[in-house]
KEDREN-915907 format. One record per residue: residue number from 1; residue in three letters; chain; z negated, x, y negated of N, C-alpha, C in turn. Coordinates in pm, whole numbers. Each point is the difference from the previous one (the first is absolute). Layout:
<atoms>
(atom NUM,'ala','A',(Z,X,Y),(Z,X,Y),(Z,X,Y))
...
</atoms>
This chain:
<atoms>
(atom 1,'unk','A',(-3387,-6544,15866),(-73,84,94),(-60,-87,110))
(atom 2,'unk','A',(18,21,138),(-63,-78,94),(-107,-21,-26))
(atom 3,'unk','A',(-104,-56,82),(-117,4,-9),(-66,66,131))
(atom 4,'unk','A',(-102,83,-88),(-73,80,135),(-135,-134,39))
(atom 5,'unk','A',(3,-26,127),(-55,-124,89),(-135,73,2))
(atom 6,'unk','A',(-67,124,-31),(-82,42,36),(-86,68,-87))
(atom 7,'unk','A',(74,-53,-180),(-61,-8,-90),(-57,-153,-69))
(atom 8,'unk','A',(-111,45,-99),(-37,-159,-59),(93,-7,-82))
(atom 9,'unk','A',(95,68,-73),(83,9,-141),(-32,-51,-97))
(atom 10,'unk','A',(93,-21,-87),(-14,-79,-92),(-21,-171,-43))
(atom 11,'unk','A',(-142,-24,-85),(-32,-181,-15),(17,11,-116))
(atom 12,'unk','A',(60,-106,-42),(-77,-32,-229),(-69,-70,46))
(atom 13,'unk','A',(-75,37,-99),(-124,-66,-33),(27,-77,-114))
(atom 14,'unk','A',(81,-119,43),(82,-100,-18),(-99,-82,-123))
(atom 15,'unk','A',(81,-10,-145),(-86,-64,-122),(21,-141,31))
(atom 16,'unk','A',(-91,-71,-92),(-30,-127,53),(57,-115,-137))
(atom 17,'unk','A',(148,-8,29),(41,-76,-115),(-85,-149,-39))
(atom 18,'unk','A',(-61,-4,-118),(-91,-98,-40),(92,-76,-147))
(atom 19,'unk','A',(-22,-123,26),(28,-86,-93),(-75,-21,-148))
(atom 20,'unk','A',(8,-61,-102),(-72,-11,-66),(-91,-44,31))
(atom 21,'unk','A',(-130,12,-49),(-155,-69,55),(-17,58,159))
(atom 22,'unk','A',(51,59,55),(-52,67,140),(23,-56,111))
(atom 23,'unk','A',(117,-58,-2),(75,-67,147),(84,91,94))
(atom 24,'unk','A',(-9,43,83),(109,102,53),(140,-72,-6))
(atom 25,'unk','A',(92,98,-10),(145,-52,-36),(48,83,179))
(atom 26,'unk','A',(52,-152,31),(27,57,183),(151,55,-40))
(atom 27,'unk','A',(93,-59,-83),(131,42,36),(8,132,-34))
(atom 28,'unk','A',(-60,27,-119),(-25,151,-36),(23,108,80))
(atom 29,'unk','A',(-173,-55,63),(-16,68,90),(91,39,104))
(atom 30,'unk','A',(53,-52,109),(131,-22,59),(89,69,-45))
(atom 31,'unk','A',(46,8,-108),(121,22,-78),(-59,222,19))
(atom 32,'unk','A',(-109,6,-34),(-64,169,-15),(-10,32,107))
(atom 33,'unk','A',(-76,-70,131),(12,92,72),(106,29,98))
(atom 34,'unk','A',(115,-140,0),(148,45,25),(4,106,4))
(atom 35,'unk','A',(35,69,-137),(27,63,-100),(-84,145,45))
(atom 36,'unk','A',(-110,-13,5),(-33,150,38),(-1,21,210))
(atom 37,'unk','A',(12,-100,58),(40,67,149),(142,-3,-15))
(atom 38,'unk','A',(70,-37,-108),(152,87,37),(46,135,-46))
(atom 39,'unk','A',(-111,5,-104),(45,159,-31),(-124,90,19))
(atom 40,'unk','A',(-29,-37,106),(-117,183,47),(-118,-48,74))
(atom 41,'unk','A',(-28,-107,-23),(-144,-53,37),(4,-47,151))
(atom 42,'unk','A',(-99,14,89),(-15,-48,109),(-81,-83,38))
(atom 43,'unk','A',(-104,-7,-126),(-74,-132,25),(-15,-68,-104))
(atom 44,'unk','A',(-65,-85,-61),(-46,-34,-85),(-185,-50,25))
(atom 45,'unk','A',(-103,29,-132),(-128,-8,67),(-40,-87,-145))
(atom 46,'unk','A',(-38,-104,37),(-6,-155,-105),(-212,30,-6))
(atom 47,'unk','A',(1,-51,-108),(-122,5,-27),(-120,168,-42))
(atom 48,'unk','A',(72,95,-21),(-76,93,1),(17,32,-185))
(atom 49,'unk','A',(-67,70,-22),(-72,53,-114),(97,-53,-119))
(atom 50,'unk','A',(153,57,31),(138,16,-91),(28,-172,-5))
(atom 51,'unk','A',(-58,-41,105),(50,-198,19),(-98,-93,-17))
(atom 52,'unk','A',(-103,106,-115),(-136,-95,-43),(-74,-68,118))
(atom 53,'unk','A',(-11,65,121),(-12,-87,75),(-163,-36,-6))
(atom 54,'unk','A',(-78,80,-44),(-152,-57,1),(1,-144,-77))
(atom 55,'unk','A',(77,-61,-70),(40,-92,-103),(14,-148,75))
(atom 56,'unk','A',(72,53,104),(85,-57,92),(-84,-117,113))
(atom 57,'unk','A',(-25,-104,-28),(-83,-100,110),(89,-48,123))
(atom 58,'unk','A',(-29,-57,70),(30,-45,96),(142,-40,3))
(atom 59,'unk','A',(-9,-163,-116),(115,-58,24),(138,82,-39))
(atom 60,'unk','A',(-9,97,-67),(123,83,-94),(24,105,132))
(atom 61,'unk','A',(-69,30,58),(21,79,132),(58,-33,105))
(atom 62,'unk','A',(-73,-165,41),(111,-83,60),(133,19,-7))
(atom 63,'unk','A',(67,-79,-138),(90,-2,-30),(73,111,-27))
(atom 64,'unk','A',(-28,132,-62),(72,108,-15),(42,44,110))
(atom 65,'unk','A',(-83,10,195),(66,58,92),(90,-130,64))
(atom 66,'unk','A',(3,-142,-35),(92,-105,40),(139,48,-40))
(atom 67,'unk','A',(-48,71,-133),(145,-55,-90),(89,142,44))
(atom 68,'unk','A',(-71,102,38),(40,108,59),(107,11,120))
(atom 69,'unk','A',(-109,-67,129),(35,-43,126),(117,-105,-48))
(atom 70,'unk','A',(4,-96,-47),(82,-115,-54),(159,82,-20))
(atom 71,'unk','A',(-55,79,-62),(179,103,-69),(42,86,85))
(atom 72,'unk','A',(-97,18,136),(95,95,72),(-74,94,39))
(atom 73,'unk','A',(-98,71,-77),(-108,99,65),(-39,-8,89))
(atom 74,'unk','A',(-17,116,86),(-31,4,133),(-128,61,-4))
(atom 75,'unk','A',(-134,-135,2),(-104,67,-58),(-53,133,112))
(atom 76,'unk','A',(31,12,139),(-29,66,68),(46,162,4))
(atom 77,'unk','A',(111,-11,-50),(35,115,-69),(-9,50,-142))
(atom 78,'unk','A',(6,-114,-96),(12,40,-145),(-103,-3,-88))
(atom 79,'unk','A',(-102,-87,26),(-90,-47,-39),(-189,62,20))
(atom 80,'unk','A',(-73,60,-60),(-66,18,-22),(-91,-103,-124))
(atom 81,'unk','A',(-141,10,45),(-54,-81,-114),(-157,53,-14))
(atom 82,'unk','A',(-13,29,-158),(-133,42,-30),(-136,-108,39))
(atom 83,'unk','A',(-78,95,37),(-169,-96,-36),(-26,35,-78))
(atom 84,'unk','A',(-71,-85,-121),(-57,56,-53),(-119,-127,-68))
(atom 85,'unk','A',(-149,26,85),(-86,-111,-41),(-209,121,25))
(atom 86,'unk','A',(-38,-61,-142),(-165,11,81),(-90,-71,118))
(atom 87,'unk','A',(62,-129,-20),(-32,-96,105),(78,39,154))
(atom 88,'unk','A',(-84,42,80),(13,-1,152),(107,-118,-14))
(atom 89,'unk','A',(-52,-104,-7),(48,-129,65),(179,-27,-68))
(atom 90,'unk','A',(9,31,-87),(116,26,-114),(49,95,49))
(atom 91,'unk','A',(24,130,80),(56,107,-11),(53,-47,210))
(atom 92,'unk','A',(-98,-54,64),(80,-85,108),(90,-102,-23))
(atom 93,'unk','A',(-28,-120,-73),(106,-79,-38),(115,85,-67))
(atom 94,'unk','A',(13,50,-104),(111,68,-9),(55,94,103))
(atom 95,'unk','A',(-43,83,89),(49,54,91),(54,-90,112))
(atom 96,'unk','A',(-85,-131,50),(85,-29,80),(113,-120,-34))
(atom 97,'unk','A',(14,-32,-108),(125,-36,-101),(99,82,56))
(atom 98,'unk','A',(-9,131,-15),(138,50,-4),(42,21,125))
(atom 99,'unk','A',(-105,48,122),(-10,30,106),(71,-107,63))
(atom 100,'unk','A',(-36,-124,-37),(53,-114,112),(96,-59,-65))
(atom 101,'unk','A',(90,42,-149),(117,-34,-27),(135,167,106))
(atom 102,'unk','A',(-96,123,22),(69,91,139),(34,109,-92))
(atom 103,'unk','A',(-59,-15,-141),(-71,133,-44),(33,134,90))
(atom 104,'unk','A',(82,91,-77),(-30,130,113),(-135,66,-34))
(atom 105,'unk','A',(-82,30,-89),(-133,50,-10),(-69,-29,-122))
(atom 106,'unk','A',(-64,71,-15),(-134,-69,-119),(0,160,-76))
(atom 107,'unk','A',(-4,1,-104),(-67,68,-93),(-139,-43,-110))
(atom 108,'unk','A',(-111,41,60),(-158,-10,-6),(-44,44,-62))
(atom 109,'unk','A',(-66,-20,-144),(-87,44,-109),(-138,-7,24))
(atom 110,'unk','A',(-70,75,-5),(-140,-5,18),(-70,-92,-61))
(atom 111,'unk','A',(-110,-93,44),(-78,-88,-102),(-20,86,-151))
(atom 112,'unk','A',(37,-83,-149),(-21,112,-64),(-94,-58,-125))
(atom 113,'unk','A',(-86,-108,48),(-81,-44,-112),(-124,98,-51))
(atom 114,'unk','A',(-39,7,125),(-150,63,-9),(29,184,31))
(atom 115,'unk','A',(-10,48,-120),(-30,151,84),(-95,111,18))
(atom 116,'unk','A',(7,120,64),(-55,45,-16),(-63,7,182))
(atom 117,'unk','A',(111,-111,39),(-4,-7,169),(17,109,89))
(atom 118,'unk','A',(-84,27,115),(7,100,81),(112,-16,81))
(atom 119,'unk','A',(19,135,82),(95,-20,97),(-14,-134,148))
(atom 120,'unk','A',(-141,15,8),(-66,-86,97),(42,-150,-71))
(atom 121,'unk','A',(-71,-15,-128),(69,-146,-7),(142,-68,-7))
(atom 122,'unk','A',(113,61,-39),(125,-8,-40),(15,35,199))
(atom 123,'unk','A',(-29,80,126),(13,-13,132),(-31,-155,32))
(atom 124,'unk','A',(-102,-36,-72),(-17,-116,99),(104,-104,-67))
(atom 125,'unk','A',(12,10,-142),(103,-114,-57),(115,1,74))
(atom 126,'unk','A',(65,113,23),(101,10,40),(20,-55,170))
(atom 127,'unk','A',(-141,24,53),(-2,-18,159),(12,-128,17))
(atom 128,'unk','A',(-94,-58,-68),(-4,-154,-22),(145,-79,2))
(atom 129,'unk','A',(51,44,-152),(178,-11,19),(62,16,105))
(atom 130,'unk','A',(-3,84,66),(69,-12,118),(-33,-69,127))
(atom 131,'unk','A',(-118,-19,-2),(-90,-94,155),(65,-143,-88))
(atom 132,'unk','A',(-16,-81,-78),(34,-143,-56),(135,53,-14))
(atom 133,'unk','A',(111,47,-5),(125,-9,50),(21,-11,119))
(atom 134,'unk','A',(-19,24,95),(-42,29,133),(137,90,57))
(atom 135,'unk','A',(86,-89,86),(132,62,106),(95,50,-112))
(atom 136,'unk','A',(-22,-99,-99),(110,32,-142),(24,91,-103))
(atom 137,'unk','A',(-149,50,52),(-7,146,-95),(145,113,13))
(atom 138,'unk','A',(78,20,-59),(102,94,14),(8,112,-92))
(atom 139,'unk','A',(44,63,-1),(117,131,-73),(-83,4,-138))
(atom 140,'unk','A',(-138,33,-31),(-80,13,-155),(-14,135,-48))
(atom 141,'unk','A',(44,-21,-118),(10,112,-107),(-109,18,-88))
(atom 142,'unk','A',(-115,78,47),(-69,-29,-84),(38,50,-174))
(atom 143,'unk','A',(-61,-73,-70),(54,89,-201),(-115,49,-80))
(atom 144,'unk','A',(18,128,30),(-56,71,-139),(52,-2,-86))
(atom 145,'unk','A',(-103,-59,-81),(68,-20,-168),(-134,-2,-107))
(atom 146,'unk','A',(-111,86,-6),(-112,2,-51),(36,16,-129))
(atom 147,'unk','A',(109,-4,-106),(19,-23,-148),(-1,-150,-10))
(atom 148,'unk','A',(24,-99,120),(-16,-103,-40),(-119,-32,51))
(atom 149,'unk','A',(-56,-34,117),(-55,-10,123),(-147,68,-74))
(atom 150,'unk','A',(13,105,15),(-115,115,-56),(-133,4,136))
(atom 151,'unk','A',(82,-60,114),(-33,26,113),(68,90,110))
(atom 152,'unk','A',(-59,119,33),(100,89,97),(19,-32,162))
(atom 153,'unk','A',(138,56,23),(-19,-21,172),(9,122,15))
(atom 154,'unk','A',(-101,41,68),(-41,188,39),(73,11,78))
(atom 155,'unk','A',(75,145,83),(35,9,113),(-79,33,69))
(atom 156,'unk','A',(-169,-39,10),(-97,-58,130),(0,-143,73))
(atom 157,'unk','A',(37,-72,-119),(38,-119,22),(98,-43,64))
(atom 158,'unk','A',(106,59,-75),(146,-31,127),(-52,28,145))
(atom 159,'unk','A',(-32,146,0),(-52,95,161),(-93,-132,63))
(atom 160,'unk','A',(-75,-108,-64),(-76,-45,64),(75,-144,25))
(atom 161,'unk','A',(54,-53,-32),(69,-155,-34),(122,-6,129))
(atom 162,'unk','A',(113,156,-53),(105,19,140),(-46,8,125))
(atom 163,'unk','A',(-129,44,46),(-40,58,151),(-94,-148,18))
(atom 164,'unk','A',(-51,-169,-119),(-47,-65,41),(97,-114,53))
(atom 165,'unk','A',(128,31,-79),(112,-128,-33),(127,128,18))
(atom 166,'unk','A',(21,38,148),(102,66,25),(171,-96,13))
(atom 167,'unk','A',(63,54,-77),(115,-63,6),(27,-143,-115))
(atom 168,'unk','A',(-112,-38,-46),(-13,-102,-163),(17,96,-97))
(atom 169,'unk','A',(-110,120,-33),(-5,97,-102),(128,58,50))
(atom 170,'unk','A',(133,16,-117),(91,73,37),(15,86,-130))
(atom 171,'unk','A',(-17,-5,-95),(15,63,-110),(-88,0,-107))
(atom 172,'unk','A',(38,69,-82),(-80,19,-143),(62,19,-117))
(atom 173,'unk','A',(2,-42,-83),(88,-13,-103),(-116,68,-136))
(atom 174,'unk','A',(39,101,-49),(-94,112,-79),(40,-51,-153))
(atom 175,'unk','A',(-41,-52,-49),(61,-31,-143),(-127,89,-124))
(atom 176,'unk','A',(-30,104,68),(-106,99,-98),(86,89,-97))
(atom 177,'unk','A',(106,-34,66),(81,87,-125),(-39,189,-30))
(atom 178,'unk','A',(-96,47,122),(-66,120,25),(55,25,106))
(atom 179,'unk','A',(139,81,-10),(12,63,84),(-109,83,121))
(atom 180,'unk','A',(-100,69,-4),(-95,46,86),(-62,-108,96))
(atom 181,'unk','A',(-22,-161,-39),(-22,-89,45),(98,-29,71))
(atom 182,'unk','A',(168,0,30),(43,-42,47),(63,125,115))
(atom 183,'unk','A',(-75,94,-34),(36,124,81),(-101,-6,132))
(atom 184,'unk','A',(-145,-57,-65),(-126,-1,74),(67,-146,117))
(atom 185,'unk','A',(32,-68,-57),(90,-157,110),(50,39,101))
(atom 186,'unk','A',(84,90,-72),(110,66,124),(-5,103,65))
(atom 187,'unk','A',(-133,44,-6),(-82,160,80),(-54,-60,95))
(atom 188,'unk','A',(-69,-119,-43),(-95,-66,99),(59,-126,64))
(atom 189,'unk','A',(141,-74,-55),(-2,-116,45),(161,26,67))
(atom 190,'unk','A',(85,125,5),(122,-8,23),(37,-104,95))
(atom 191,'unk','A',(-57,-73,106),(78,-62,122),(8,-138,-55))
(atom 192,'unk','A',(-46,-28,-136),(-30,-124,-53),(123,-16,-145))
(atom 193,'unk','A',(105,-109,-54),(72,-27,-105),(-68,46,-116))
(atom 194,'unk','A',(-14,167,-72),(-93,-21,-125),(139,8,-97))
(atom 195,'unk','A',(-35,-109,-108),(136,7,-104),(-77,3,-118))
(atom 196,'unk','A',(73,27,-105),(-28,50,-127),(58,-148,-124))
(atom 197,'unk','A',(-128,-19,-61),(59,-54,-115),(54,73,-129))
(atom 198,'unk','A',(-58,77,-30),(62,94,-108),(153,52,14))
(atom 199,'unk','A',(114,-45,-15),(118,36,21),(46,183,-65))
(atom 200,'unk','A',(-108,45,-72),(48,122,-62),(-61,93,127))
(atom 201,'unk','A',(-89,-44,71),(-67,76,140),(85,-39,104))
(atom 202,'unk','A',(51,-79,67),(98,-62,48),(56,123,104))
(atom 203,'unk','A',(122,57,-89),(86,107,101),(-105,140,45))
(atom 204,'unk','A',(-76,56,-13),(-110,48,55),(-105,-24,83))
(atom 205,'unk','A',(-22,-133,-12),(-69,-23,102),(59,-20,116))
(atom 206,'unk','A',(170,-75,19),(72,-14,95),(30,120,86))
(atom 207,'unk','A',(28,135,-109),(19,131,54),(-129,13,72))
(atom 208,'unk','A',(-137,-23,-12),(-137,-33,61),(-36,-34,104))
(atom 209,'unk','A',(96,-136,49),(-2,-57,107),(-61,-188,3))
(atom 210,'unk','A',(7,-3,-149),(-27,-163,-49),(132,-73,32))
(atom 211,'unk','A',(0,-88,3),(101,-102,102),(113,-100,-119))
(atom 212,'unk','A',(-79,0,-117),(84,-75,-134),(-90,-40,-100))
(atom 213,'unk','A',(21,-115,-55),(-49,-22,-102),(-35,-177,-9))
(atom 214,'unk','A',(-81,-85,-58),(-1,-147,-60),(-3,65,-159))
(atom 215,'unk','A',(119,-65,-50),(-52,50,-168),(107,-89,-85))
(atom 216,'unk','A',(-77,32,-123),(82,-104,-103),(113,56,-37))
(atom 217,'unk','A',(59,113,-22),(123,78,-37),(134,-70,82))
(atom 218,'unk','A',(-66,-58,112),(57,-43,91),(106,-109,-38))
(atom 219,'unk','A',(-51,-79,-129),(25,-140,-39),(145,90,-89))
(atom 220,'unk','A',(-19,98,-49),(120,2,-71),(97,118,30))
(atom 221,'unk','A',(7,121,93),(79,79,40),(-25,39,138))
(atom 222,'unk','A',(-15,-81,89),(-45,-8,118),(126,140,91))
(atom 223,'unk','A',(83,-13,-56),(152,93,53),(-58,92,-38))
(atom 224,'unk','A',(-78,97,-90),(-4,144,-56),(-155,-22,113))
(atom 225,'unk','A',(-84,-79,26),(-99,52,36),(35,37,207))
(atom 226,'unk','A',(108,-131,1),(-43,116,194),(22,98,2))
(atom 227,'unk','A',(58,88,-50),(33,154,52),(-146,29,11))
(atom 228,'unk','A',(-88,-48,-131),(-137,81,9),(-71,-25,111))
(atom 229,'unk','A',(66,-157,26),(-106,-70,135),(54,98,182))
(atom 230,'unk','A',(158,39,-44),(48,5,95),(-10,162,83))
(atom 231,'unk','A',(41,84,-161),(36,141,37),(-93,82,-97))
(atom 232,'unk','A',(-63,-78,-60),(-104,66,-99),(40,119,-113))
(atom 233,'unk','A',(107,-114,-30),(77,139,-99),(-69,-78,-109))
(atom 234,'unk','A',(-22,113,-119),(-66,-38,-123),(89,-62,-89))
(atom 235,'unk','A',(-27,-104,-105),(65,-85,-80),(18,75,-166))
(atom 236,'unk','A',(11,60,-92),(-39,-23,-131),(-57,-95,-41))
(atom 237,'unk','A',(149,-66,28),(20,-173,-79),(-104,-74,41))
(atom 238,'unk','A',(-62,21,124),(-107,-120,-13),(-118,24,-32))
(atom 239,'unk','A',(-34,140,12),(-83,61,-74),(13,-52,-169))
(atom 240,'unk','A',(71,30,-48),(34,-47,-168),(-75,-135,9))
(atom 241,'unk','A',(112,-84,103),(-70,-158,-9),(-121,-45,13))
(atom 242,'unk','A',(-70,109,84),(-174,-51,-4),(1,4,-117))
(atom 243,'unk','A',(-36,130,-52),(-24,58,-86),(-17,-110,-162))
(atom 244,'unk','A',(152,-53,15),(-17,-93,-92),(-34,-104,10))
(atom 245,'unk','A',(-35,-120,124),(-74,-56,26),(-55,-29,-16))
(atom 246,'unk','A',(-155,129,30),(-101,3,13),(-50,25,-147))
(atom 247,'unk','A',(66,23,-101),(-33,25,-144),(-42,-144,-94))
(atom 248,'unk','A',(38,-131,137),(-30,-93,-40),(-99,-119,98))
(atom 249,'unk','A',(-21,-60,-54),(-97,-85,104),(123,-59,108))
(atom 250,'unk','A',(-17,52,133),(73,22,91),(50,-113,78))
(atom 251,'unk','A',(-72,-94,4),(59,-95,83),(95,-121,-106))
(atom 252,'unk','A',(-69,-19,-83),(122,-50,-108),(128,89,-79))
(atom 253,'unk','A',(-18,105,25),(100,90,34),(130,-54,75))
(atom 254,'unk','A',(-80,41,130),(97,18,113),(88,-123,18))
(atom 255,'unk','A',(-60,-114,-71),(0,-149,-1),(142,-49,-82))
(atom 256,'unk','A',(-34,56,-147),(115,19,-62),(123,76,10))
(atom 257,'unk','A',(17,93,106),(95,82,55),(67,-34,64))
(atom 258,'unk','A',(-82,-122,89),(101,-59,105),(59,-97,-66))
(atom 259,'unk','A',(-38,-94,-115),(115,-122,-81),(58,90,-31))
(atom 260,'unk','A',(-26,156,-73),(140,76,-87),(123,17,96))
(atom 261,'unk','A',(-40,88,170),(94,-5,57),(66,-144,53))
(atom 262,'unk','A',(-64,-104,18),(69,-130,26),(89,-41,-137))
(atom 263,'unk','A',(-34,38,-119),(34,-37,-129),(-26,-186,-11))
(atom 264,'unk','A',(-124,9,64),(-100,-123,-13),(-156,6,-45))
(atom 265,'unk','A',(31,-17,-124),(-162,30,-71),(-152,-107,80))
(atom 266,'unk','A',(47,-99,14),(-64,-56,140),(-94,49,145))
(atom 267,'unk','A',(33,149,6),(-70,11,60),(-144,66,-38))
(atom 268,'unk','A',(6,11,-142),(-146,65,-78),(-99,-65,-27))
(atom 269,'unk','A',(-55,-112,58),(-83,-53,-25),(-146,65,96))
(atom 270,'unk','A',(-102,-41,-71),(-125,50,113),(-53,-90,-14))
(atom 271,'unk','A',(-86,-38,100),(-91,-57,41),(-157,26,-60))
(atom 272,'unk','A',(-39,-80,-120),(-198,32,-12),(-34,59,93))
(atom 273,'unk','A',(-83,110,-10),(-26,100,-142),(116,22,-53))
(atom 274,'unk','A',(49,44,85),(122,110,-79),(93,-34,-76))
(atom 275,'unk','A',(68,83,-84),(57,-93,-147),(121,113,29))
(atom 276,'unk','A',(155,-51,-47),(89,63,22),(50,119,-151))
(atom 277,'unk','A',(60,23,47),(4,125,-139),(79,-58,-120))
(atom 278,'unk','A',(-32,74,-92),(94,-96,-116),(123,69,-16))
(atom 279,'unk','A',(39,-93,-99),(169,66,-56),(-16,121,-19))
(atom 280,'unk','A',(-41,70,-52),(-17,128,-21),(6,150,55))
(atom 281,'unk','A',(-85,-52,142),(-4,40,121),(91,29,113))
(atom 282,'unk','A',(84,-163,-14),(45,2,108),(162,78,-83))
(atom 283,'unk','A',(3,23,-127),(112,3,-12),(-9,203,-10))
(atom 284,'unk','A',(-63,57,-55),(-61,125,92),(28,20,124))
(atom 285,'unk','A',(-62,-69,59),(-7,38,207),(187,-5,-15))
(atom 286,'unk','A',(47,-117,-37),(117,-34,80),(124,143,-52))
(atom 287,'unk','A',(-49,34,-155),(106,122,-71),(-41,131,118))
(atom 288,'unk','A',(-164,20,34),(-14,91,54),(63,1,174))
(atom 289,'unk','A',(-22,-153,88),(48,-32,108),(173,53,19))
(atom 290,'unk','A',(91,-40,-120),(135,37,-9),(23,157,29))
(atom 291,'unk','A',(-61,54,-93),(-31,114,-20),(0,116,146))
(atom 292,'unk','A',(-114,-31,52),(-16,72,104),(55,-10,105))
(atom 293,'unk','A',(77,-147,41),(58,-40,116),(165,70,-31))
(atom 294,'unk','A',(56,-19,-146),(109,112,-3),(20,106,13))
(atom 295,'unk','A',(-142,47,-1),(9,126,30),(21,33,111))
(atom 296,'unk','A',(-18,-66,115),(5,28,186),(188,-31,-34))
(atom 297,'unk','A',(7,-143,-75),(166,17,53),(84,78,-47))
(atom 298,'unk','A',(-22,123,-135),(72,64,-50),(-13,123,133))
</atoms>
């Protein structure tokens, strides 16, 4: 399917192959997201929720968008990269990391140590962010994601951030998984990229007037999800696949899905905290993974 130039489409929210003891594995990496911009994906977005990226310091950030750019990515087109820091000073250094490796935009997590923050304070964090980026500020997505975060971005906030930082604020990426929330985005924010993390909300919101998606589903059937990104036709099958997913602790999940489809157990490792699933688990997901994906090809 061409690509419509005048949508955000489809990003994975690209997992973060880790070595034993917590080294990022670059060829891996490389080797996946090949792999998902040839079959459906239009971007890839390194560092966000699905790519452990709060985990993620400096130097592994470095190197993950080198090794990217290095293989061929065209970070200006393909490339997206999460913030995600409490520290002001941490959430600029990582932004302009990616920015001045030509980064096409930023996807922005709210400070999420302290909460219980007003709209006024999370305005000025954000304003701040953008005055210490200065000319470089580009193409930002802000991310709701208050199951992790447990900090919200209101749509007063957007209304106030787009009309201060016209043409930086370009999108919003709704990961509330509440449909009504992502209805309220796109009532109030239509002239702005609002995309959906929840892939089972996905083809409805597109029928809506939401622009695509950053999401982890992305990492393993990226082909069944553009239609949703594209023409907003509804999925079963990926519906099923949340579904089962999410029945498990999700990001070591999604983690082990991508070695099953590589048929490289290698890529299941996590990074402290997070602990990867056991035999048990993964051998479940993978009977149930078979399962549902035959079902689209029968």
């Amino acid at each position: 399917m061409a690509l419509d130039t005048n949508r955000f489409g489809l990003s994975c929210a690209i997992t973060t192959p880790m070595r034993e003891g917590g080294a990022v594995d670059l060829p891996r990496l490389v080797h996946h997201a090949r792999y998902v911009l040839a079959n459906g994906c239009d971007s890839v977005t390194l560092f966000g929720t699905t790519g452990e990226g709060a985990a993620l310091g400096a130097p592994a950030r470095t190197a993950m968008l080198g090794a990217l750019v290095g293989a061929g990515i065209d970070p200006a087109t393909q490339i997206y990269a999460g913030i995600a820091a409490s520290s002001l000073h941490e959430a600029v250094e990582q932004a302009q990391t990616a920015l001045n490796i030509g980064a096409k935009g930023l996807l922005v997590a709210p400070p999420f140590y302290f909460k219980g923050v007003s709209d006024e304070g999370l305005y000025a964090w954000f304003s701040q962010f953008f005055e210490k980026l200065g000319p470089s500020a580009r193409n930002t997505i802000l991310y709701h994601i208050p199951s992790v975060t447990a900090v919200n971005i209101s749509v007063g906030l957007v209304e106030r951030l787009k009309k201060a930082f016209p043409g930086v604020v370009t999108g919003v990426k709704d990961s509330s998984c509440d449909y009504p929330t992502t209805e309220a985005f796109l009532k109030a924010h239509g002239e702005l990229a609002i995309l959906v993390g929840d892939e089972r909300l996905l083809a409805r919101a597109v029928r809506a007037g939401a622009q695509g998606s950053i999401c982890g589903v992305a990492n393993l059937v990226p082909q069944l999800l553009r239609p949703l990104v594209y023409e907003g036709i509804e999925n079963p099958v990926v519906n099923a696949l949340v579904d089962e997913i999410c029945s498990y602790p999700v990001l070591p999940a999604v983690k082990a899905l991508v070695g099953h489809l590589h048929g490289d157990a290698g890529y299941g490792a996590m990074r402290a905290p997070l602990t990867a699933l056991d035999e048990g688990q993964r051998k479940r997901l993978f009977a149930a993974f078979d399962q549902i994906t035959r079902a689209k090809a029968a």
